[in-house]
VEXPAPA-281715 format. One record per residue: residue in three letters; z, y, x of N, C-alpha, C in turn. Coordinates in steps of 0.1 Angstrom, whole numbers, padded with zeros to 4 digits, always signed. Layout:
N
ALAZYXZYXZYX;...
// end
This chain:
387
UNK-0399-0512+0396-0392-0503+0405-0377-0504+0402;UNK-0368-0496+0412-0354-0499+0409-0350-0490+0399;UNK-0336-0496+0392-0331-0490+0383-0320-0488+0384;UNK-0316-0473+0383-0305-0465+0388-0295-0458+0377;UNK-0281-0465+0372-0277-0455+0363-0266-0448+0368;UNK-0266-0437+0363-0257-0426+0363-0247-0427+0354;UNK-0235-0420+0357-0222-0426+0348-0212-0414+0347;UNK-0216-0405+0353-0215-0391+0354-0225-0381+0348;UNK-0223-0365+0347-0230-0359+0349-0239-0353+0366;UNK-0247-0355+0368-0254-0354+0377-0265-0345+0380;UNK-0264-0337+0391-0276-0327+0390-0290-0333+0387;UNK-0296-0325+0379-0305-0329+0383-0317-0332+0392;UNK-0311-0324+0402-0316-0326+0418-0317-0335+0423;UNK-0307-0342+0423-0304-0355+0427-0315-0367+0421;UNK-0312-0367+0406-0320-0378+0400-0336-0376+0398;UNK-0342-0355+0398-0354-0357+0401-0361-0365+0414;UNK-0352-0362+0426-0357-0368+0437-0362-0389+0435;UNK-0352-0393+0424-0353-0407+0424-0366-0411+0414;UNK-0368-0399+0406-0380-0405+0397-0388-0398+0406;UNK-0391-0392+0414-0403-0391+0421-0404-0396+0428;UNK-0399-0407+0431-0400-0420+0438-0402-0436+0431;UNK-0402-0432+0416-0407-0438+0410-0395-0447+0404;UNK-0383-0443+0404-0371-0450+0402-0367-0446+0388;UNK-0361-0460+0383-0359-0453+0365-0343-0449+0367;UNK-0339-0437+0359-0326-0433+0363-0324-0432+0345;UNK-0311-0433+0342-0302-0434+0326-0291-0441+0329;UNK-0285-0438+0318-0270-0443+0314-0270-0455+0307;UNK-0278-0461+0303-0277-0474+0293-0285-0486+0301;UNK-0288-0487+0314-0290-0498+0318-0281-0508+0322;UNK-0282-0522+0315-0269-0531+0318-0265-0533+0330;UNK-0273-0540+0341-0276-0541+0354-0285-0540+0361;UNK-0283-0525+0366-0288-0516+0371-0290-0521+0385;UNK-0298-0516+0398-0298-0519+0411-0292-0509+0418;UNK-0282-0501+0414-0276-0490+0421-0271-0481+0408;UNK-0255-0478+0409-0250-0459+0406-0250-0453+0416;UNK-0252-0442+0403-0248-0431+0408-0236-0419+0403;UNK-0225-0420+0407-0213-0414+0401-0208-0402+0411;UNK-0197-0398+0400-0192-0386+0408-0180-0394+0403;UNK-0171-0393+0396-0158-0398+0391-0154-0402+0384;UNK-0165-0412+0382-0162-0420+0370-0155-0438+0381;UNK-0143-0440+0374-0132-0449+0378-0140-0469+0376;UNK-0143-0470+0390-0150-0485+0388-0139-0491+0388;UNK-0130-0496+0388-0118-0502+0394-0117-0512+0383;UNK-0121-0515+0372-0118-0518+0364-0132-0526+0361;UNK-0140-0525+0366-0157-0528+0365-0162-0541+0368;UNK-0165-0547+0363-0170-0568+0370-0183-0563+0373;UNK-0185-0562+0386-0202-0560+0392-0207-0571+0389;UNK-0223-0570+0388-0231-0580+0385-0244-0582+0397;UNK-0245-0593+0400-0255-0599+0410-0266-0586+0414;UNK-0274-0581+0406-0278-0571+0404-0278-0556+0416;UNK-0264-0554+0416-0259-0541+0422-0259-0542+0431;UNK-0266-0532+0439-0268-0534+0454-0265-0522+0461;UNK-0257-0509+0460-0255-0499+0462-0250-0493+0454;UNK-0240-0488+0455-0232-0473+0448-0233-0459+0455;UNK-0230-0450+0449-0234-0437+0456-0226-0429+0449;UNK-0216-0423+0457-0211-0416+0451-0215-0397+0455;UNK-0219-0390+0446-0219-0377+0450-0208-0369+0452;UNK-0203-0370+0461-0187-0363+0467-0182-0370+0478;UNK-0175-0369+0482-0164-0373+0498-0155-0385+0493;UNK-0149-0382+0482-0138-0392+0485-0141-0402+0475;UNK-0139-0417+0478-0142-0431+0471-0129-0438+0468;UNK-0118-0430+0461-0110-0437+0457-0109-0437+0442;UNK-0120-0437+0436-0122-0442+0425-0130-0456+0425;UNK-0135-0461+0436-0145-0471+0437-0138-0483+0446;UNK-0134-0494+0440-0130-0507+0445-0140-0511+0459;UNK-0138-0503+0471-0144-0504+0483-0141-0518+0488;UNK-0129-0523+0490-0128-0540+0492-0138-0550+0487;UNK-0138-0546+0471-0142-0560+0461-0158-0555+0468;UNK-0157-0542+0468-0174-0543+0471-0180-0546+0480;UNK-0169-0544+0493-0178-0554+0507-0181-0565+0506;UNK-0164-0575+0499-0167-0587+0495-0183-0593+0491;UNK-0189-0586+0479-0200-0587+0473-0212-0581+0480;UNK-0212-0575+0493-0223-0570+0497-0229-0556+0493;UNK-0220-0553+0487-0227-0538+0475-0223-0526+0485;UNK-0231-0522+0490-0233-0510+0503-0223-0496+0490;UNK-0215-0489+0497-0209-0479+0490-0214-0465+0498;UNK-0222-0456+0493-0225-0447+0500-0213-0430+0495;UNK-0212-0425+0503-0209-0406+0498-0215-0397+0502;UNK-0211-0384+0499-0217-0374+0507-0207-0366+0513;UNK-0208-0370+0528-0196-0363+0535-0202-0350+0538;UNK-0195-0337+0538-0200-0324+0540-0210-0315+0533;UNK-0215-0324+0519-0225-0315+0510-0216-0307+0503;UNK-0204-0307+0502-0194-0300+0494-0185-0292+0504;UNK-0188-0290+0518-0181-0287+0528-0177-0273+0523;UNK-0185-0264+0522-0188-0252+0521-0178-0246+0512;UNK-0182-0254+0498-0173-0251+0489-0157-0249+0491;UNK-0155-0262+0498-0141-0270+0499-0134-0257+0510;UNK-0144-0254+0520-0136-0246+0532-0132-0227+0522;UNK-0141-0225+0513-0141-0213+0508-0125-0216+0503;UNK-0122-0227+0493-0111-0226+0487-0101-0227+0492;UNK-0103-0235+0508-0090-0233+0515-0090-0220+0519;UNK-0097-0214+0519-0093-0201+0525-0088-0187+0514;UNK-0089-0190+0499-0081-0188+0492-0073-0192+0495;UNK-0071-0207+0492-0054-0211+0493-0045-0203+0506;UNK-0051-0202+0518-0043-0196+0527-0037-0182+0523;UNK-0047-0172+0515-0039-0158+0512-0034-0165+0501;UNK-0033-0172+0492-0025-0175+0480-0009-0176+0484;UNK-0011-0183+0495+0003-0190+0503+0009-0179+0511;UNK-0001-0167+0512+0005-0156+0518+0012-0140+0508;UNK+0001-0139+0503+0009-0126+0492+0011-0135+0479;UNK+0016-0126+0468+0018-0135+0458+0009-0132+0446;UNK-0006-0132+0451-0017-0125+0443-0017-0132+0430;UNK-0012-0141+0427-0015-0146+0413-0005-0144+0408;UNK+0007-0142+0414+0019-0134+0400+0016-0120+0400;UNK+0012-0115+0411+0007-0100+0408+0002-0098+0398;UNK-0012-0107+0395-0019-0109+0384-0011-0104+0373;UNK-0003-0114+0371+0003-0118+0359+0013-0109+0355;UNK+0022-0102+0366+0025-0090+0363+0022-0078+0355;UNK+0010-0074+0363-0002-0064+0356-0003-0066+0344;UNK-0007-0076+0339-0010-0079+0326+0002-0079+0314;UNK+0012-0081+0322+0024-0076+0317+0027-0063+0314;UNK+0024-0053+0320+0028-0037+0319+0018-0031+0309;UNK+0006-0044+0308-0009-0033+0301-0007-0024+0288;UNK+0004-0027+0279+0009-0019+0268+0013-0002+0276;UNK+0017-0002+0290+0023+0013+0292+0019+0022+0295;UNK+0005+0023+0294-0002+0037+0290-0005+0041+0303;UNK-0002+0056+0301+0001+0060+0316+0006+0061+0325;UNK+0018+0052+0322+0030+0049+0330+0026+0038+0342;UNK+0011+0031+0338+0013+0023+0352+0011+0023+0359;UNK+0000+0036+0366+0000+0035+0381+0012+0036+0389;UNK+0022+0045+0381+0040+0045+0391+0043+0033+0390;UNK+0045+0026+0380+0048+0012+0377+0042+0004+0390;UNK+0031+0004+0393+0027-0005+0401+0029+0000+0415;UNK+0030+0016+0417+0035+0021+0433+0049+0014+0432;UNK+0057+0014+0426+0068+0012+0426+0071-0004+0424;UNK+0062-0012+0421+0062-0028+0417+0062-0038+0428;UNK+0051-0031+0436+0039-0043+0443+0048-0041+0455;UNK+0058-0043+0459+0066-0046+0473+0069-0060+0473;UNK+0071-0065+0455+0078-0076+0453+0062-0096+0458;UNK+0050-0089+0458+0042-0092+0458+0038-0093+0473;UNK+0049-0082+0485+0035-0088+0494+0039-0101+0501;UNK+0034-0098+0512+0034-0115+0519+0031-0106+0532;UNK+0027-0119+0540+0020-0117+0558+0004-0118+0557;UNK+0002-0112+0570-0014-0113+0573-0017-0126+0579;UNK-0027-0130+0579-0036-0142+0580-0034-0138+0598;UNK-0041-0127+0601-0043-0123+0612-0033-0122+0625;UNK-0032-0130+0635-0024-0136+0645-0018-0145+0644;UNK-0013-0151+0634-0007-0159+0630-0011-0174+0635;UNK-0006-0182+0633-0010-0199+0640-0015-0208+0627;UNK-0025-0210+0629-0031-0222+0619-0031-0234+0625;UNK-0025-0249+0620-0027-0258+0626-0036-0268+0614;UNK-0052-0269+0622-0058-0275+0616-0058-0294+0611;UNK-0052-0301+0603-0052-0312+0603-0067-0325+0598;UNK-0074-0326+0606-0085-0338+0601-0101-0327+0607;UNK-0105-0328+0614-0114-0320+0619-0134-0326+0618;UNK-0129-0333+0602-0143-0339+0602-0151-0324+0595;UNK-0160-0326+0587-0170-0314+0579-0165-0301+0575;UNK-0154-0304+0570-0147-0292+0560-0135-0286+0573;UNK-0127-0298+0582-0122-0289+0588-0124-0278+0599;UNK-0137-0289+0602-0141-0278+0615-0147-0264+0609;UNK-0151-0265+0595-0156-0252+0590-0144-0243+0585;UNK-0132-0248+0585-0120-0239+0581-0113-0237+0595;UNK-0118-0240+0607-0112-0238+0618-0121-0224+0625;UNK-0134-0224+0621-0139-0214+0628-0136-0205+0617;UNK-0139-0204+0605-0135-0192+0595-0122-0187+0598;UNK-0111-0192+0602-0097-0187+0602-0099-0181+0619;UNK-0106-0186+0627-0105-0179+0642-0115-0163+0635;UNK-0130-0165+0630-0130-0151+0626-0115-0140+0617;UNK-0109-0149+0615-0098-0141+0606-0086-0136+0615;UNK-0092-0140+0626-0081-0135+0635-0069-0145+0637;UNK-0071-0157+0635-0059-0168+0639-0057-0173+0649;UNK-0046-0184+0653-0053-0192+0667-0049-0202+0657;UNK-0060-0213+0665-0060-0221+0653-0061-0234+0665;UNK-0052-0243+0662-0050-0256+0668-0055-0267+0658;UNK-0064-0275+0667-0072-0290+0656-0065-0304+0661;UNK-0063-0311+0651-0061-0322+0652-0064-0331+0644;UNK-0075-0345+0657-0081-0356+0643-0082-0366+0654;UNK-0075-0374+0657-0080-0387+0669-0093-0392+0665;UNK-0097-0388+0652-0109-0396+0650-0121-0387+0652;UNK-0122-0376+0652-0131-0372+0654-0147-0374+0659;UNK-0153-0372+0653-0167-0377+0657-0177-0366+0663;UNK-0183-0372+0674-0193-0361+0682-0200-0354+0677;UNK-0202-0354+0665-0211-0342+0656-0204-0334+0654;UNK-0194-0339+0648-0177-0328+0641-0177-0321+0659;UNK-0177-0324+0670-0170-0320+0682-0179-0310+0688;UNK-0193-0313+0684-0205-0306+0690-0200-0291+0681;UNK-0197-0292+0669-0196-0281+0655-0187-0270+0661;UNK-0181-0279+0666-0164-0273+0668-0159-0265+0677;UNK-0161-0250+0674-0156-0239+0682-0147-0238+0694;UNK-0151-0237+0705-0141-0239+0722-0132-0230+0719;UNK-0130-0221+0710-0117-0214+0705-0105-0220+0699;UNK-0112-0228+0693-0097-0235+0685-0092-0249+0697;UNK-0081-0247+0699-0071-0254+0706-0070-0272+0701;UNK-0076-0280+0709-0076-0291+0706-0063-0301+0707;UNK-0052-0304+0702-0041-0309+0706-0044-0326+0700;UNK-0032-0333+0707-0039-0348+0710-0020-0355+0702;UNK-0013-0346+0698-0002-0349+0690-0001-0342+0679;UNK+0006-0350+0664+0005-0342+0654+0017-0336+0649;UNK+0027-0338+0663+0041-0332+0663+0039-0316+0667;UNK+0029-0316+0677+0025-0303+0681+0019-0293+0670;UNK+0005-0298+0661+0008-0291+0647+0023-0282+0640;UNK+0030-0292+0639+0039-0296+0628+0048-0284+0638;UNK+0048-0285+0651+0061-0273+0660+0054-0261+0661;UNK+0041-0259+0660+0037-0245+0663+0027-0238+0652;UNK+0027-0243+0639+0018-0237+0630+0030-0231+0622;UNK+0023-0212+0616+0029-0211+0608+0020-0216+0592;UNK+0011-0219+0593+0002-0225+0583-0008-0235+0591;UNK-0005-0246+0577-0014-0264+0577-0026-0265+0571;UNK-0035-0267+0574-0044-0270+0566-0046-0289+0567;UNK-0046-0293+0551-0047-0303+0551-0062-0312+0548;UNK-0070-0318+0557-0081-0320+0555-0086-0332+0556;UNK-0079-0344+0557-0081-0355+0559-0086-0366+0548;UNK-0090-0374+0548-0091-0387+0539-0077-0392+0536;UNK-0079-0400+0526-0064-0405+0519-0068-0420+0523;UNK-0062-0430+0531-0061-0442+0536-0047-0445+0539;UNK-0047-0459+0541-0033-0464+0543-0023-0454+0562;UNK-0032-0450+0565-0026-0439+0578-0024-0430+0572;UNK-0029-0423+0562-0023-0407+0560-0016-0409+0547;UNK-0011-0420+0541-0003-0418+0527+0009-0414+0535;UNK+0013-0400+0528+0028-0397+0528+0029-0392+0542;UNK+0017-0387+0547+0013-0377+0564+0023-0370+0567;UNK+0024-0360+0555+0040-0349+0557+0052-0355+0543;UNK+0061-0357+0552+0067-0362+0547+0083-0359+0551;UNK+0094-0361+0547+0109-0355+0548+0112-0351+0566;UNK+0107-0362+0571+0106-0360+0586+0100-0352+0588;UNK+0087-0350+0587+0074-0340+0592+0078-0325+0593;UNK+0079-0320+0578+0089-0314+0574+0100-0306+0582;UNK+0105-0312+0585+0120-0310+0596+0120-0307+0607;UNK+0099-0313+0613+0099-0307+0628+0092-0298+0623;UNK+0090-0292+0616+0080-0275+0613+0084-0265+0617;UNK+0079-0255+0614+0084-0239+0615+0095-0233+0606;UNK+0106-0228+0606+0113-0222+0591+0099-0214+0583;UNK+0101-0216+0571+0089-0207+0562+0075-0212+0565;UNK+0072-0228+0569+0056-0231+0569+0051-0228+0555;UNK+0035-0224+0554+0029-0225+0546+0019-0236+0545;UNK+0018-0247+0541+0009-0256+0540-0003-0257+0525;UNK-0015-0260+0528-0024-0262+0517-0024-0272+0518;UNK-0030-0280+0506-0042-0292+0505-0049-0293+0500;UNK-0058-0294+0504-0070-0298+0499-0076-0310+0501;UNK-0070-0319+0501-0072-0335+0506-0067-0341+0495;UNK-0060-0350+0497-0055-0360+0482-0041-0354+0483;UNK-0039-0359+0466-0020-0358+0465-0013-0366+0473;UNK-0021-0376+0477-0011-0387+0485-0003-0384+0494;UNK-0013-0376+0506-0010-0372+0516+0001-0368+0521;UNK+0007-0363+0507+0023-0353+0510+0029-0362+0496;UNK+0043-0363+0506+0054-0366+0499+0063-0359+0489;UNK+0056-0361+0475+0062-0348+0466+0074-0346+0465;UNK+0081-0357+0471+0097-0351+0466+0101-0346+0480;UNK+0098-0352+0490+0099-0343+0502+0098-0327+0502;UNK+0086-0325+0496+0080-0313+0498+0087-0303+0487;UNK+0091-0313+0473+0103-0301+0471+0114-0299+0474;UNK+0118-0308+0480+0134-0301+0487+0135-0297+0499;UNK+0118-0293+0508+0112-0284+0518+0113-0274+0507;UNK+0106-0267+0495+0106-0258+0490+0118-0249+0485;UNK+0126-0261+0483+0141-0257+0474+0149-0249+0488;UNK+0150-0257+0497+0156-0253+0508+0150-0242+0518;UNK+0133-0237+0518+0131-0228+0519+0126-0229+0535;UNK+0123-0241+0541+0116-0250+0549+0104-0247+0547;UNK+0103-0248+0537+0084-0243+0534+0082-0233+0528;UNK+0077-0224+0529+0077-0213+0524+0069-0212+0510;UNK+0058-0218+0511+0046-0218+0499+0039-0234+0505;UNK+0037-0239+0492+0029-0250+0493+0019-0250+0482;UNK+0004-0249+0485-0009-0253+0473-0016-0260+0477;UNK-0017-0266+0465-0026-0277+0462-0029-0279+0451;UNK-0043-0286+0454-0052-0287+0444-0051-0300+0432;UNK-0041-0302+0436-0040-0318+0431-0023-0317+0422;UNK-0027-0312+0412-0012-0311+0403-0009-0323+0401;UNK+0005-0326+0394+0013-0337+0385+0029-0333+0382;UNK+0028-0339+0379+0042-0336+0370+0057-0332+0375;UNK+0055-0332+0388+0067-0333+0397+0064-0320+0402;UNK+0049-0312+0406+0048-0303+0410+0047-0289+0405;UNK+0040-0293+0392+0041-0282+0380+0048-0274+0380;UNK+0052-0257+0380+0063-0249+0378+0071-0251+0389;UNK+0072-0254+0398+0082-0255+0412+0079-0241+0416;UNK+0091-0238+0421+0092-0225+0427+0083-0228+0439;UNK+0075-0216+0446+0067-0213+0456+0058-0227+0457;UNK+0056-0234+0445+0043-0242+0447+0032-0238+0438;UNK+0019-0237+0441+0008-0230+0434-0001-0244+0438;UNK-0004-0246+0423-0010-0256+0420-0025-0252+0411;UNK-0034-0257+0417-0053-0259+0410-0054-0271+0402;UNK-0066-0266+0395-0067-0283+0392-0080-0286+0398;UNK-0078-0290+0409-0092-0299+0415-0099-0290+0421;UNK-0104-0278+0422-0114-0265+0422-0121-0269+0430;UNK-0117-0278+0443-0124-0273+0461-0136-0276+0456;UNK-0148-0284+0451-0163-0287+0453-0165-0281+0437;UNK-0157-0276+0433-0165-0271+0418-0175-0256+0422;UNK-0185-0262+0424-0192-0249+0424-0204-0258+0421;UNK-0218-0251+0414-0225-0257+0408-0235-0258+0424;UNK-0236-0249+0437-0241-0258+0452-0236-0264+0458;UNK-0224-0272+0454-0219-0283+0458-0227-0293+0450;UNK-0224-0293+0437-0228-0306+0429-0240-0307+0434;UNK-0255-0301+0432-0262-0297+0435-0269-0307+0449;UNK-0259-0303+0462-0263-0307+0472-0258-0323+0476;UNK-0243-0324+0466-0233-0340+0468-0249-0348+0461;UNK-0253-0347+0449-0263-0353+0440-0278-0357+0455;UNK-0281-0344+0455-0290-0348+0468-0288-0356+0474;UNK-0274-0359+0485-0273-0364+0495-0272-0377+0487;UNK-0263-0382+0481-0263-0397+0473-0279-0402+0467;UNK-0283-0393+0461-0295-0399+0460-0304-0410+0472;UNK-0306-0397+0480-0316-0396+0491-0307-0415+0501;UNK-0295-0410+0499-0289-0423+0502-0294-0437+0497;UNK-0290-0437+0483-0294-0446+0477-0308-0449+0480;UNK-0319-0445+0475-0334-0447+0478-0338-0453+0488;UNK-0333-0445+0500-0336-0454+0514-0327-0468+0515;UNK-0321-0469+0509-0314-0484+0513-0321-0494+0500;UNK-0324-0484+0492-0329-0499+0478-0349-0499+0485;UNK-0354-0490+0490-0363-0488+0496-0366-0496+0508;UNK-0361-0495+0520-0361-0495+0535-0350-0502+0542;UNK-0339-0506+0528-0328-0516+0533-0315-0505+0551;UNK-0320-0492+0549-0321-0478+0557-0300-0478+0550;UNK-0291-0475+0556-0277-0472+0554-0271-0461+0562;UNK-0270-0450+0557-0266-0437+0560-0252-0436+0550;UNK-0244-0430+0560-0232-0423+0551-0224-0435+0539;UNK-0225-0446+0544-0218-0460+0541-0202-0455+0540;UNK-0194-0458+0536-0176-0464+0536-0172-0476+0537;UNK-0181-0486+0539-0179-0497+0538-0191-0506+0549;UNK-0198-0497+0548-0211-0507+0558-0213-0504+0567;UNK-0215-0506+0581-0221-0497+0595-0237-0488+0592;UNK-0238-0476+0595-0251-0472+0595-0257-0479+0598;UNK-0271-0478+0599-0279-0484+0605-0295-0482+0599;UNK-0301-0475+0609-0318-0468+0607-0323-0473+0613;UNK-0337-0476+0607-0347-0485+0618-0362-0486+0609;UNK-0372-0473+0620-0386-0474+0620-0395-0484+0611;UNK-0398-0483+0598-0406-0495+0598-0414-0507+0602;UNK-0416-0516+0611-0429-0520+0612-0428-0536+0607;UNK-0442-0544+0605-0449-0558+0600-0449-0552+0586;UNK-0447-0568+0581-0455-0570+0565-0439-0562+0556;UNK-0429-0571+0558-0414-0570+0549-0405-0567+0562;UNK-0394-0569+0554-0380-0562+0558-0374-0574+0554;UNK-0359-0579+0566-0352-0585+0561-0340-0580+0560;UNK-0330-0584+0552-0317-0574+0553-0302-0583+0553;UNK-0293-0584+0560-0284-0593+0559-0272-0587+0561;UNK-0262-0585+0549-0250-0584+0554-0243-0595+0552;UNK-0236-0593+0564-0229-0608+0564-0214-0600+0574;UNK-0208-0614+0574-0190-0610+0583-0195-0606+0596;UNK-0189-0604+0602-0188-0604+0619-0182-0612+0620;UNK-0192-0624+0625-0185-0633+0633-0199-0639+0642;UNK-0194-0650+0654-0202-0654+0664-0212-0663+0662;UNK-0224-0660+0668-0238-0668+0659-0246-0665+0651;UNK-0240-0659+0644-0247-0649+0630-0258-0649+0633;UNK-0263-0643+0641-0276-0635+0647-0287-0648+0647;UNK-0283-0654+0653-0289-0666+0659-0291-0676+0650;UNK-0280-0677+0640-0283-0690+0631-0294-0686+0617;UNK-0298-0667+0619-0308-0665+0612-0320-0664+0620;UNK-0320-0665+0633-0337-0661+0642-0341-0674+0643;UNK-0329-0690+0643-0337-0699+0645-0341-0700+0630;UNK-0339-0697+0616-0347-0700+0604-0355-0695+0610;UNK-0360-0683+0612-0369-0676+0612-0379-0682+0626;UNK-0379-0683+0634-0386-0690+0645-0389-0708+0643;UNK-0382-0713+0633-0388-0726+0627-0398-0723+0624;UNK-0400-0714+0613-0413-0711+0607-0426-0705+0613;UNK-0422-0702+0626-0435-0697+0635-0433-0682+0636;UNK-0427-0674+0625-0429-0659+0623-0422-0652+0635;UNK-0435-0639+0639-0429-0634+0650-0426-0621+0645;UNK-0412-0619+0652-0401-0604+0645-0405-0593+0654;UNK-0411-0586+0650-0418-0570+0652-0407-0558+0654;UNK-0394-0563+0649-0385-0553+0651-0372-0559+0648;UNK-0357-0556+0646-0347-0554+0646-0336-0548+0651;UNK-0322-0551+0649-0312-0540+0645-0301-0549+0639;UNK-0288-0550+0646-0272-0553+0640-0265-0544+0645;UNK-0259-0543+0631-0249-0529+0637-0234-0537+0632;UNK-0224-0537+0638-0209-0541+0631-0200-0533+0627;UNK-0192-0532+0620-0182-0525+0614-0170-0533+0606;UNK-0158-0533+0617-0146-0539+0614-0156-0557+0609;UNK-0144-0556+0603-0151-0575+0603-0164-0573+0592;UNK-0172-0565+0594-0188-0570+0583-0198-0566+0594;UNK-0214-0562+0593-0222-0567+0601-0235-0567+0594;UNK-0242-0557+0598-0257-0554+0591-0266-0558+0596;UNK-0276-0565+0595-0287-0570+0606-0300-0567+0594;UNK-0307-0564+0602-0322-0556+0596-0333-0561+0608;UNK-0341-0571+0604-0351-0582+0608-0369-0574+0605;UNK-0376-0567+0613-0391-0568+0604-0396-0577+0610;UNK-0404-0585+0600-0410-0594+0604-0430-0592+0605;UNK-0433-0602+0607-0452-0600+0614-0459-0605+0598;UNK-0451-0613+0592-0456-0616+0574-0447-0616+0565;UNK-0448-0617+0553-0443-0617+0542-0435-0632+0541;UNK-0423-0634+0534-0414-0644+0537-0412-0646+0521;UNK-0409-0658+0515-0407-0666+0499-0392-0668+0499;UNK-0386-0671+0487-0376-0674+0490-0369-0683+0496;UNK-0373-0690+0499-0368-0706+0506-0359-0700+0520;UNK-0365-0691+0526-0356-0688+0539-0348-0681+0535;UNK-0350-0668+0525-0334-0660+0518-0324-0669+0512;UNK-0330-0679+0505-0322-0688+0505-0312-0698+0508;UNK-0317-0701+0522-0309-0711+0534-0304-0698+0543;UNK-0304-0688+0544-0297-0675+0548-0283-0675+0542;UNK-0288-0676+0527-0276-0673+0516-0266-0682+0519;UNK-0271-0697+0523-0262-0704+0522-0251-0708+0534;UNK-0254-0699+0540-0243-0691+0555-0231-0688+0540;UNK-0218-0695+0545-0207-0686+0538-0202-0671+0540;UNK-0208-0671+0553-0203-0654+0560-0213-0646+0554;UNK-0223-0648+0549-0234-0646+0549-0229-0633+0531;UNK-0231-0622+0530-0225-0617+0516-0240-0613+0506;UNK-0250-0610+0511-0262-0606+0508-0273-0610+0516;UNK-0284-0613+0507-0298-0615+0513-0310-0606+0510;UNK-0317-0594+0511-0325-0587+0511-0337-0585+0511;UNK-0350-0592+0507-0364-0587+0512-0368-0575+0513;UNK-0373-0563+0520-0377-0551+0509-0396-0548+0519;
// end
């Protein structure tokens, strides 16, 4: 059976699901047929023939050399939205964070705790310096409207916002989710001119490095409040402090400190928090698992970064599985191996994605190597699969 190691800590939810499928899961297998990680940094890693899936339990795969791994055929799975829940709660901290100044209040208080009974005046007389604005009527401009933002777009309309979305990419599930109340805008200049607070919720790729940035900035509101909860990339930290210095931004948090951000006036910085909750881990472990299994199982690709989905019904003896490039013929220069031999195909499935290309073959009998073989030896051709 397959052998799966973990390189993280991992619920055990996750990994019970794989041994009751009969799958050996540990940390000390050389070459293993699939991880399973949360953050632990491949980038540095020489994959071996062996590895036929990664899985990450969480959203974002910029710890994982996604290029080298198409190259090699190694399917990269995540779990988009098992940590949604988590992630939307903390932006909605971050929003009153950005609004009163509840964490110096804090710190305040704790300041005075030596004065007896002098503090309740103390604090009638303190907490002016602490407040802020209400959430309530205010303009939220939602940025990236996949899992997490559509769920911070309807939580802020209960809060009383109007709340404008913006994601050209958006996908009909995210659109089906997504409340006829919040204002769909089709420019991200419109955000940027009518929000008094940003939520930032996008993936970190070569289009959103440096999203807000000295320009962005400049077409805003006086006094924006912006969050993130996405990558540090996304915002231009020196931009964003001399939006803060200058008082262009009013408050900026994020989850994502370093060393430029640290102690900035009106920046409030986390370390990491949005999916730390033990029903996130919990549910990211689930989904990666259940990932993994069906593709080392059923050759089955759900929630890919790098491969097209692609589901398809069982039927015959085996499974064939081919990833290969997208290019013209493909298809064809595997059905005539396959039709030399007499074998009649009971089912199929190609799905494409950017230049790669999944094809899933069931066949009427069982097939030897000799044809995975002359498959393999297609140059476009990246993997050959029985299952």
């Amino acid at each position: 059976m397959f052998k799966i190691r973990t390189m993280n800590t991992i619920s055990h939810l996750g990994t019970d699901i794989l041994e009751k499928h009969g799958c050996e899961v540990g940390t000390e297998f050389e070459r293993p047929d699939a991880l399973l990680i949360r953050s632990a940094d491949l980038h540095q890693t020489e994959f071996w023939p062996e590895l036929k899936c990664i899985g990450r339990a969480g959203a974002g795969t910029n710890n994982i050399p996604v290029d080298l791994c198409s190259e090699k055929g190694i399917v990269v799975f995540n779990a988009p939205g098992a940590n949604a829940d988590a992630t939307k709660e903390m932006v909605i901290f971050q929003l009153l964070a950005a609004s009163r100044d509840i964490l110096g209040s804090i710190e305040w208080v704790k300041s005075i705790a030596d004065r007896g009974d002098e503090i309740p005046a103390l604090v009638e007389k303190g907490k002016s310096a602490f407040a802020g604005p209400e959430l309530c009527g205010k303009n939220l401009g939602v940025i990236g409207l996949g899992a997490i933002g559509v769920l911070v777009a309807s939580t802020a309309l209960k809060l009383g916002m109007t709340v404008r979305g913006y994601d050209p990419y958006m996908s009909v599930e995210s659109a089906w989710r997504l409340s006829r109340d919040v204002i769909h805008v089709d420019f991200l200049e419109e955000i940027f001119r009518t929000s008094d607070y940003i939520s930032l919720n996008v993936p970190y790729n070569e289009s959103t490095h440096h999203m807000i940035d000295a320009a962005a900035i400049a077409s805003m509101r006086p006094g924006v409040r912006i969050v993130n909860e996405s990558r540090a990339e996304i915002v231009d930290d020196d931009a964003m402090i001399e939006g803060l210095a200058s008082g262009k931004v009013g408050k900026y948090v994020t989850d994502f400190p370093n060393a430029k951000l640290v102690g900035v006036r009106n920046c409030i910085t986390t370390p990491h928090l949005g999916a730390c909750t033990p029903e996130s881990e919990e549910k990211c472990s689930v989904m990666a698992a259940q990932e993994i299994y069906d593709y080392l199982k059923n050759g089955n690709i759900k929630n890919s970064v790098n491969m097209p989905n692609a589901s398809l019904d069982r039927l015959g003896e085996c499974r064939l599985c081919v990833i290969h490039r997208n290019v013209p013929h493909m298809i064809n220069s595997i059905l005539d191996l396959i039709s030399a031999r007499n074998i009649n195909i009971e089912h199929m499935l190609n799905k494409p994605r950017g230049e790669y290309a999944y094809t899933m073959i069931d066949l009427a009998e069982k097939v030897n190597g000799e044809i995975t073989g002359q498959i393999q030896q297609n140059p476009d051709v990246l993997r050959v699969r029985v299952v």
